[in-house]
C-alpha positions in Angstrom: -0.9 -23.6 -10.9 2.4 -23.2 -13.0 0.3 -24.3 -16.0 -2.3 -21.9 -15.4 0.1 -19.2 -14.8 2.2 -20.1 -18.2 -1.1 -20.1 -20.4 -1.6 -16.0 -19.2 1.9 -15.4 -21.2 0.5 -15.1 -24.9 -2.8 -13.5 -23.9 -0.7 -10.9 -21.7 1.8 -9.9 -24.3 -1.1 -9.9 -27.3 -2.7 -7.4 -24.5 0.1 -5.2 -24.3 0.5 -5.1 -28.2 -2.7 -3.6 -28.3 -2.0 -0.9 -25.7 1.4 -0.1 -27.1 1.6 -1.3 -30.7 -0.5 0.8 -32.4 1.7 3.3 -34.5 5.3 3.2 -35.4 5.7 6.7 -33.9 5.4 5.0 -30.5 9.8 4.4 -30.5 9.9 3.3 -27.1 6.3 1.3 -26.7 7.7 -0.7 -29.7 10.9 -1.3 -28.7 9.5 -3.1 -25.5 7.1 -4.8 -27.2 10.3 -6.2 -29.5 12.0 -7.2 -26.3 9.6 -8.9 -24.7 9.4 -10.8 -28.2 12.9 -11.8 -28.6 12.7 -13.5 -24.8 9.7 -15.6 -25.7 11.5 -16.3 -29.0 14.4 -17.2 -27.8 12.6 -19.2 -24.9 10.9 -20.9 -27.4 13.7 -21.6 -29.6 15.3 -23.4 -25.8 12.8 -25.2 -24.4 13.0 -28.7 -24.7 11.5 -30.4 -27.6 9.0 -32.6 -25.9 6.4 -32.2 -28.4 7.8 -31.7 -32.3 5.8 -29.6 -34.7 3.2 -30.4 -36.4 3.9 -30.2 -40.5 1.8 -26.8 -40.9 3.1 -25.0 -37.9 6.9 -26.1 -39.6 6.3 -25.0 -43.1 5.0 -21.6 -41.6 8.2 -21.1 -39.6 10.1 -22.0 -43.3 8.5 -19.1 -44.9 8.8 -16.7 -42.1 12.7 -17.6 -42.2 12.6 -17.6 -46.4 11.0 -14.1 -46.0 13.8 -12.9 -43.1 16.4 -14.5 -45.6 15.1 -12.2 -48.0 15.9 -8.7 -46.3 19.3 -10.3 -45.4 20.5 -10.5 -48.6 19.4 -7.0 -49.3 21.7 -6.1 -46.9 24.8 -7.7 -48.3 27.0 -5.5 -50.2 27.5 -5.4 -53.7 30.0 -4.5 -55.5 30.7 -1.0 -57.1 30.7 -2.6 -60.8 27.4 -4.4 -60.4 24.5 -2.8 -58.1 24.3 0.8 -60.1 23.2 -2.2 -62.9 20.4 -3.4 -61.0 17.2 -1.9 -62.1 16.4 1.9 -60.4 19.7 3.0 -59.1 21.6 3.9 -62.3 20.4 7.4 -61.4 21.9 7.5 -57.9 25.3 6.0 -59.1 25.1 9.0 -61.8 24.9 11.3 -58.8 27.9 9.9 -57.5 29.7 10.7 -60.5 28.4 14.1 -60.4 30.2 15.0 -57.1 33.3 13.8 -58.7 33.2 11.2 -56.3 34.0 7.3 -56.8 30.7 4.7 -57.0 31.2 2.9 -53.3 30.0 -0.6 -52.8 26.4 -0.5 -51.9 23.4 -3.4 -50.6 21.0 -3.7 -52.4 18.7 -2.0 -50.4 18.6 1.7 -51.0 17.8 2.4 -47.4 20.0 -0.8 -45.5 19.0 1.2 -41.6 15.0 1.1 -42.5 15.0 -2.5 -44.0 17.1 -3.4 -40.7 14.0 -1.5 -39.0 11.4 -2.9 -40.8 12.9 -6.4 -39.8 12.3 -5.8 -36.0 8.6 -5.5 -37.0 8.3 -9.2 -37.6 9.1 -9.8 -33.8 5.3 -9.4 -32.0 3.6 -11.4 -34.7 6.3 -14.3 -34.5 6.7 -14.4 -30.6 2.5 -14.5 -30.4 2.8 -17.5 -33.1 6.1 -18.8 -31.1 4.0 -18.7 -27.5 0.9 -20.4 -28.9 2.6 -23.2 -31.1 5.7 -23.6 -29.1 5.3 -22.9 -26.2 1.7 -23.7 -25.7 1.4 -20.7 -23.1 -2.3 -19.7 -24.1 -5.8 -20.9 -23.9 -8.1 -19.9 -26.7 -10.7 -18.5 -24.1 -8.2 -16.2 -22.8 -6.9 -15.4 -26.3 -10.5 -14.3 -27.0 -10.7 -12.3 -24.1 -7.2 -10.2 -24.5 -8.4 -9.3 -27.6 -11.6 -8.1 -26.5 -10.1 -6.2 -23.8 -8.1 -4.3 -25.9 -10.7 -3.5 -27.8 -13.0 -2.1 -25.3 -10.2 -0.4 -23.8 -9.6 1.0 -27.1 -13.7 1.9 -27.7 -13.3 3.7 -24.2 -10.4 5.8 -24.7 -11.7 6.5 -28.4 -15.0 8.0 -26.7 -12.4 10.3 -24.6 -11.1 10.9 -28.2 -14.2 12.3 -29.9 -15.8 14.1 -26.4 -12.7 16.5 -26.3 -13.9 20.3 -27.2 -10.7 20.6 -29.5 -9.7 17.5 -30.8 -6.4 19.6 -32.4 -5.4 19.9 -28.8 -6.7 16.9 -27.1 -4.3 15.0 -24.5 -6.1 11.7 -25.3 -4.8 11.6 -28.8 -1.6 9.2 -28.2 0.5 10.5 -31.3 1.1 13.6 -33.2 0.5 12.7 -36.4 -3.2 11.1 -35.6 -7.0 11.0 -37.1 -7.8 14.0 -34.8 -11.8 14.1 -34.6 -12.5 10.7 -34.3 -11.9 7.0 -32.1 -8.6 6.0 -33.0 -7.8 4.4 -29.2 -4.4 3.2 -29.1 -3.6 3.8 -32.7 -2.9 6.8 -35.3 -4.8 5.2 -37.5 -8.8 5.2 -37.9 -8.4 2.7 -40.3 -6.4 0.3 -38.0 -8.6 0.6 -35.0 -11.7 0.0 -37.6 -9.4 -3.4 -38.1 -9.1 -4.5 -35.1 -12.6 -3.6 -34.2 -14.2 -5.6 -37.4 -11.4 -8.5 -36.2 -13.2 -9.0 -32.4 -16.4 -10.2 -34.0 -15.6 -13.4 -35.5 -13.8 -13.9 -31.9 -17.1 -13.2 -30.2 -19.1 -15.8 -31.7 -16.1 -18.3 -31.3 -16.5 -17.6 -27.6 -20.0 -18.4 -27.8 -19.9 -21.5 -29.4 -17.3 -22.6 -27.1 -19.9 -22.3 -24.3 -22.3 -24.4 -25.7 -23.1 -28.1 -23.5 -23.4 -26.2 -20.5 -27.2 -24.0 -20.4 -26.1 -21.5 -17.8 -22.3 -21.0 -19.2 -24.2 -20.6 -22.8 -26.7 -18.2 -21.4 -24.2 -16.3 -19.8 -21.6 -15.7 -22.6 -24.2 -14.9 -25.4 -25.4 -11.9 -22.8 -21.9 -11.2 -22.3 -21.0 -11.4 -26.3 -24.3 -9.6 -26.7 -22.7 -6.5 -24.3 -19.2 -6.6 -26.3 -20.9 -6.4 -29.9 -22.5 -3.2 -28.6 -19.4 -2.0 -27.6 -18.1 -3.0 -30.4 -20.8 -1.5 -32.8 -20.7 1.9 -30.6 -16.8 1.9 -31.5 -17.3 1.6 -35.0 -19.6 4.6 -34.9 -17.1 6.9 -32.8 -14.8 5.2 -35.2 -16.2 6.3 -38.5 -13.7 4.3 -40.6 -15.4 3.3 -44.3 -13.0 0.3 -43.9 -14.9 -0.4 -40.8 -18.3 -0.3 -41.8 -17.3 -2.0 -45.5 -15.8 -5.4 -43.4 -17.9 -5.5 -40.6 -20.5 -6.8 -42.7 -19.2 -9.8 -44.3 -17.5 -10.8 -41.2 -20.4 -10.6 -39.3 -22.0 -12.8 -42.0 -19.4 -15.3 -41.7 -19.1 -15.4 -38.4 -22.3 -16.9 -38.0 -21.2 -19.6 -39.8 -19.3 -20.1 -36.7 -22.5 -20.3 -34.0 -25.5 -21.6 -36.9 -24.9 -25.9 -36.5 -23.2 -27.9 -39.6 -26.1 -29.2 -40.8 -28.4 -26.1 -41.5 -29.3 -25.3 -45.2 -28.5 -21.8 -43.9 -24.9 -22.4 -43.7 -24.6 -21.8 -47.5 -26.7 -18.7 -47.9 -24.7 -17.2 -45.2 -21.3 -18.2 -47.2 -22.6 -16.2 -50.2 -23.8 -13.0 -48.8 -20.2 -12.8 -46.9 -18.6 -13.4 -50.0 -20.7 -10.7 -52.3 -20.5 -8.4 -49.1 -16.9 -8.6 -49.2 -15.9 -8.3 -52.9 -18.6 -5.1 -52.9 -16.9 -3.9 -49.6 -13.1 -3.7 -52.0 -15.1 -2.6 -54.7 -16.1 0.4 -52.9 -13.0 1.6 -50.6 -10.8 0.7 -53.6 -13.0 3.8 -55.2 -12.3 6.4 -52.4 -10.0 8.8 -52.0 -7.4 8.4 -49.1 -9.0 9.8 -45.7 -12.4 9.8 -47.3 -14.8 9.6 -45.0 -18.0 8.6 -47.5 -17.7 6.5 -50.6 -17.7 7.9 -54.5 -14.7 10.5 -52.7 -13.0 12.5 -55.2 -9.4 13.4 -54.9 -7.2 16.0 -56.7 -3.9 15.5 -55.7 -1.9 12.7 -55.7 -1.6 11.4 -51.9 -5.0 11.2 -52.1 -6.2 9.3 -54.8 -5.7 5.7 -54.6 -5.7 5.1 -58.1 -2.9 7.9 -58.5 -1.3 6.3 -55.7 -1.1 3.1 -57.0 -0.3 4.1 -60.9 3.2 5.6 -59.3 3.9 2.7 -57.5 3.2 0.4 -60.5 6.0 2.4 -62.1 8.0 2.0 -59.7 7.9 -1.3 -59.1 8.6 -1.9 -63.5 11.9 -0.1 -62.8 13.0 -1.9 -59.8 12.1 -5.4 -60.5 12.9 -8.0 -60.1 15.5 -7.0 -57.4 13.4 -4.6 -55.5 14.4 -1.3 -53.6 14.7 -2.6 -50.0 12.6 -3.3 -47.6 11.3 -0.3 -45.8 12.2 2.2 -49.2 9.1 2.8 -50.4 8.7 6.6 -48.7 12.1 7.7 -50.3 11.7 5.5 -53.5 7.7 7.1 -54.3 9.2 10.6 -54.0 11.1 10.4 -57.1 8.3 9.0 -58.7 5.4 11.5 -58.2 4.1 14.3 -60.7 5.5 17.8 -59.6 2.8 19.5 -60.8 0.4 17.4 -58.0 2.7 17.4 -55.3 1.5 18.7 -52.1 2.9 19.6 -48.8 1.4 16.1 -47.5 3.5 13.3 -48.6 2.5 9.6 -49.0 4.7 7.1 -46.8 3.0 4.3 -47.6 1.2 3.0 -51.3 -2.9 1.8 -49.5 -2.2 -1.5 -51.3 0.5 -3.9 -48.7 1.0 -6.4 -51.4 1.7 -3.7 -54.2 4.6 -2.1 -51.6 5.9 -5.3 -50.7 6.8 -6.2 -54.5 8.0 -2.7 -54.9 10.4 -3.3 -51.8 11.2 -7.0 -52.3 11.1 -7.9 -55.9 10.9 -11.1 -57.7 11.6 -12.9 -53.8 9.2 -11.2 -51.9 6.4 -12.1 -54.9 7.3 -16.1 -54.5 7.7 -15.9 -50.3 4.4 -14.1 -50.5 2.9 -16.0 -52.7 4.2 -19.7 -51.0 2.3 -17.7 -47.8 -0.9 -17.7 -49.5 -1.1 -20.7 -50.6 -0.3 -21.8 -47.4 -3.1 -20.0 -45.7 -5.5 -21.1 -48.2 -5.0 -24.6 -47.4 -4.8 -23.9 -43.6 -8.2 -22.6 -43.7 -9.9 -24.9 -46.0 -8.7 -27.7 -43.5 -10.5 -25.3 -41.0 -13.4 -25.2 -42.6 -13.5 -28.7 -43.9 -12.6 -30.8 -40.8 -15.2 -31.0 -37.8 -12.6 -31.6 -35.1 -11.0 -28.0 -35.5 -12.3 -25.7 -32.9 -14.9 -22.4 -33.1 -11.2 -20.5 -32.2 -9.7 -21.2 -35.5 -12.5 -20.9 -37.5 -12.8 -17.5 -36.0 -9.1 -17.3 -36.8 -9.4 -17.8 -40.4 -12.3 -15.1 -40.7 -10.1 -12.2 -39.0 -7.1 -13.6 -40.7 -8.9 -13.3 -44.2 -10.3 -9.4 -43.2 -6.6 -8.4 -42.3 -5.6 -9.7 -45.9 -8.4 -8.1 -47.5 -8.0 -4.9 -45.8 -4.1 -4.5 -46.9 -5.5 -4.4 -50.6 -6.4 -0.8 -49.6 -4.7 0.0 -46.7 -1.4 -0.8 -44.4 -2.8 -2.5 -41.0 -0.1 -5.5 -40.4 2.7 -2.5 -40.3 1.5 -1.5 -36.7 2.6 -4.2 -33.7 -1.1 -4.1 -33.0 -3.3 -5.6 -35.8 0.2 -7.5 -36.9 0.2 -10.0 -33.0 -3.6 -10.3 -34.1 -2.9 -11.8 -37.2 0.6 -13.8 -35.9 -2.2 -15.1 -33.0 -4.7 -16.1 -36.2 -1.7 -17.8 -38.3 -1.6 -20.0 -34.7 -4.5 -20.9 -34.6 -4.8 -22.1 -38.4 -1.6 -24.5 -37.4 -2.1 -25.0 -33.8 -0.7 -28.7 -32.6 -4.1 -29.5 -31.4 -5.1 -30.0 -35.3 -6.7 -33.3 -35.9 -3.4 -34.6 -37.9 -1.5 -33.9 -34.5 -3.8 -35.7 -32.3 -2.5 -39.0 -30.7 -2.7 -40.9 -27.7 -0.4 -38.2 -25.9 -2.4 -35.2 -26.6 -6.0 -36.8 -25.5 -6.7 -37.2 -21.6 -7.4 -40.8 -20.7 -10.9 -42.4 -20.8 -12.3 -43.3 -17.9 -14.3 -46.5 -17.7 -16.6 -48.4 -15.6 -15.7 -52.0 -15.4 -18.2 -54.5 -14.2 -17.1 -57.3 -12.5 
């Protein structure tokens, strides 16, 4: 009964993330949400080490501390004789002289309070990866099933969303700065809700292939995988997110790799239409303007064009490498990078390409931590892939894991709590202890025998 009740604790708190992570204008929702994290984290970091860590789950867990090590030292001071050196803030120690006033010992960080922030974001993803690996408080049927019921409570609210006679004044929009007109559920985001929408399908064939050995159990989840895709395919409608549509495709493609058997010649086929699907699926949002809602979008100013957008943050990063501007900077950093003459009264907080802003903000250590991270995850999922003992769950893993990634080329999802527990949950699952190289003796229940005598 305890065990049952204990395996509800990572599929409960991945619930709520979805119900109250879903913008970073939601203070208070997030500030629980990083509370409840730090107590499984720090229960996790307590509980007796009865079972030690299999060697993925550990060199994960180095590069999330290599990456936290990072922003620390951007918070250290510097001295008054050497940080106005360091590349991008000779202007702002000019403007100190200016004022007639001394050049004060600074971090390196040019906004210390939002990189402090910024840090406190990591917390959902790490206690989701903390409950599953650590603490083993989860089942991957009821993983599956959290995330599905936050998406249909999400499709449901989003219907609320788009039935309202004046969307501008609608009380089922959650924030103020939202997609008004369309089903953005728990987010502010129609892009992020398109995310985790595209991210449920992959999880939906994993739950069907788990049920298979058992007729009537198989029977019943492929109706009841049947009725979520509709819900889910309604949602993207409602939705209307060209990120959505563009993604949904190649992961539905590859997650019938999940469900077609090992041995069909079909297997193949299905890889390569996911993978020309996908690159297509860049190719095009990569040539939209920002809040486009068709492809081929033209933009005019500035914080809408991506390619504009991502010019000025190329220059920005040349001046601040390779000791970045902070993490969490990039808002205050753009502005004094943008054309005058196509500024607007809308202002772009953050650059549609994750990786792009993260070298901007971290510099020459964020590239390598970011880089270790890939490589990491690229092996994680080619051991997926390539061994038959892994589960339908962390193959499933690997495909939403992979459309989070490929989304942040254009767009910002991991910065809500939301989509970022989803991908912490997927990171998991790629280095769960139940991997083959962690099987033993202890791990397997015993066989039971018939002995004739």
């Amino acid at each position: 009964m305890v065990r049952s009740v204990r395996q509800l604790l990572a599929p409960l708190y991945l619930f709520l993330c979805l119900l109250l992570g879903g913008s970073a204008q939601g203070i208070w929702a997030n500030m629980v949400l990083q509370l409840l994290g730090l107590i499984i984290i720090v229960w996790a970091a307590l509980v007796a080490d009865k079972e030690p860590l299999v060697t993925p789950a550990r060199q994960l867990l180095i590069i999330a501390i290599l990456a936290i090590l990072v922003v620390a030292l951007q918070l250290l001071p510097l001295p008054a004789s050497v940080w106005p050196r360091l590349g991008g803030r000779e202007a702002i120690a000019a403007d100190y002289r200016l004022l007639g006033l001394a050049v004060p010992s600074l971090p390196l960080s040019l906004t210390p309070y939002k990189s402090l922030n910024s840090l406190f974001g990591l917390i959902p993803p790490l206690a989701i990866f903390c409950a599953i690996v650590r603490l083993k408080a989860y089942r991957g049927s009821f993983m599956a099933a959290a995330l599905l019921a936050g998406v249909i409570a999400g499709v449901m609210l989003g219907a609320l969303q788009v039935a309202s006679a004046d969307p501008d004044s609608s009380p089922w929009y959650l924030f103020e700065e939202v997609n008004v007109g369309v089903a953005v559920g728990f987010f502010a985001n129609a892009n992020h809700m398109a995310t985790l929408l595209v991210i449920s399908l992959p999880f939906l064939a994993a739950l069907v292939a788990a049920a298979r050995g058992n007729a009537q159990r198989y029977s019943a989840f492929v109706a009841l995988a049947a009725g979520a895709g509709l819900v889910v395919v309604v949602g993207l409608a409602l939705n209307g997110s060209l990120a959505g549509y563009g993604l949904a495709l190649p992961v539905l493609a590859a997650s019938a790799l999940i469900v077609i058997p090992a041995r069909s010649q079909l297997r193949r086929w299905l890889f390569i239409l996911a993978t020309v699907l996908l690159v297509a699926a860049v190719a095009g949002l990569a040539s939209t303007s920002v809040g486009s809602r068709k492809f081929d979008a033209q933009a005019a100013t500035s914080v809408q064009s991506r390619q504009d957008i991502l010019a000025t943050t190329f220059t920005a990063i040349k001046n601040h490498f390779p000791w970045g501007s902070g993490l969490g900077s990039f808002r205050d950093v753009y502005a004094g990078y943008e054309d005058p003459r196509q500024v607007t009264t809308t202002f772009v907080i953050h650059a549609h390409d994750d990786y792009a802003e993260l070298i901007l903000e971290t510099g020459l250590a964020g590239l390598v931590v970011l880089v270790l991270f890939l490589i990491w995850w690229g092996a994680a999922v080619r051991r997926v892939w390539q061994t038959a003992e892994f589960g339908p769950f962390a193959r499933a893993a690997s495909i939403a894991s992979a459309a989070m990634l490929v989304h942040s080329i254009v767009d910002f999802p991991l910065r809500t709590a939301a989509i970022s527990a989803c991908f912490g949950m997927c990171l998991a699952f790629l280095a769960d202890r139940r991997a083959p190289q962690a099987r033993d003796a202890s791990d397997l229940r015993p066989t039971r025998h018939v002995t004739l005598r």
